[in-house]
C-alpha positions in Angstrom: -7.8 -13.2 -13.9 -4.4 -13.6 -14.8 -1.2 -12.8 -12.8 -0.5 -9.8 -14.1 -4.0 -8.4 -14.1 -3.7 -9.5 -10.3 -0.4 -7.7 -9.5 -1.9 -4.3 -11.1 -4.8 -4.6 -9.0 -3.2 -5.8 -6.2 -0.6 -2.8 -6.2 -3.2 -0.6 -7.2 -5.2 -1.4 -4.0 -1.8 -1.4 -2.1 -0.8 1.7 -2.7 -4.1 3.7 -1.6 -4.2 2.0 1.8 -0.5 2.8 2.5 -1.1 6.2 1.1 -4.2 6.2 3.5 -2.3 4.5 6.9 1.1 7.4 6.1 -1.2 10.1 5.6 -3.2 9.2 8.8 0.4 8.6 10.6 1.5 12.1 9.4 -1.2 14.0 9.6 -2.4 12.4 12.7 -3.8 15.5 14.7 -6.1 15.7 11.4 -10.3 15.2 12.1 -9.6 12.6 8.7 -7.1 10.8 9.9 -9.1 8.1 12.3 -11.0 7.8 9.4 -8.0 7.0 7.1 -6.5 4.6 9.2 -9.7 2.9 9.1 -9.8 2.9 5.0 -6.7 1.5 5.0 -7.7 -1.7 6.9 -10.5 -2.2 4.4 -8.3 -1.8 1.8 -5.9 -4.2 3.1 -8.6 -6.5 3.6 -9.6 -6.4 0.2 -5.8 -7.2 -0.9 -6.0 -10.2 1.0 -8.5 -11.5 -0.9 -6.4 -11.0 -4.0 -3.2 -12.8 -2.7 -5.1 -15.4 -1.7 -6.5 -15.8 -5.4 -2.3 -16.9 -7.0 0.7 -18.9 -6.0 3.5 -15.9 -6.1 6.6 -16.8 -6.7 10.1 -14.9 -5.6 9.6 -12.9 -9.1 6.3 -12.4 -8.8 7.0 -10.9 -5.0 9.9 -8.7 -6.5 7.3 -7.5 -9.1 5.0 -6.4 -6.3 7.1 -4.5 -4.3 9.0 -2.9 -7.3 5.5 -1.9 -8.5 4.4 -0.8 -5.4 7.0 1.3 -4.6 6.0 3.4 -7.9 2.6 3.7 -7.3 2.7 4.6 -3.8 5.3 7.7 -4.6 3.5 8.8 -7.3 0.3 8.8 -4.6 2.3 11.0 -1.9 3.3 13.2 -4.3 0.1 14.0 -5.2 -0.9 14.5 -2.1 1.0 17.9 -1.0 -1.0 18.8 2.0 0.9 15.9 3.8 4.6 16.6 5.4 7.5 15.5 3.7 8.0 12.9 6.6 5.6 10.8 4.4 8.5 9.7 2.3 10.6 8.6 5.3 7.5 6.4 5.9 7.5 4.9 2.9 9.4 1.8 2.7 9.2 0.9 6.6 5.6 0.9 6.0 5.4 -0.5 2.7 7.6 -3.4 4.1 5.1 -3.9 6.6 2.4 -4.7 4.8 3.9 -7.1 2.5 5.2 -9.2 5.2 1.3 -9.4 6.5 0.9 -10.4 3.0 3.6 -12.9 3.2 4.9 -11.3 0.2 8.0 -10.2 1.7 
């Protein structure tokens, strides 16, 4: 796979496991949420496994979290049953995980 076919699926995987760790944060009296939080480990894991795959450069990293920051609105918007506090979340949070990632 190629870079860019890498960032899409990266992001793509990205942006469900921070949509899965806010709406578990959020909506953490929820029976789901232990269950989200969980998801959103796996999900991380798997995105692990596809930085690991390229050398990113500071582009490529500005890329990601441009991208990302897309996706992952466009995923707590469509999720309306969650509290507006979701979108405070959102950058602390996406933040986060890309400095796990060392993509930060």
């Amino acid at each position: 796979m190629g870079k860019t076919s890498d960032i899409h699926e990266l992001t793509n995987i990205l942006a469900k496991a921070l949509r899965h760790k806010i709406g578990a944060m959020v909506n953490s009296n929820e029976i789901y949420a232990e269950k989200y939080a969980k998801d959103a480990d796996l999900l991380i894991k798997e995105a692990k496994k596809i930085v690991f795959r390229q050398n990113w450069n500071s582009y490529d990293k500005s890329r990601i979290k441009n991208e990302l920051r897309k996706k992952l609105r466009l995923e707590l918007e469509k999720k309306d049953f969650l509290d507006d506090r979701k979108f405070d979340m959102m950058d602390e949070e996406m933040t986060k995980v890309l400095k796990e990632l060392e993509l930060a």
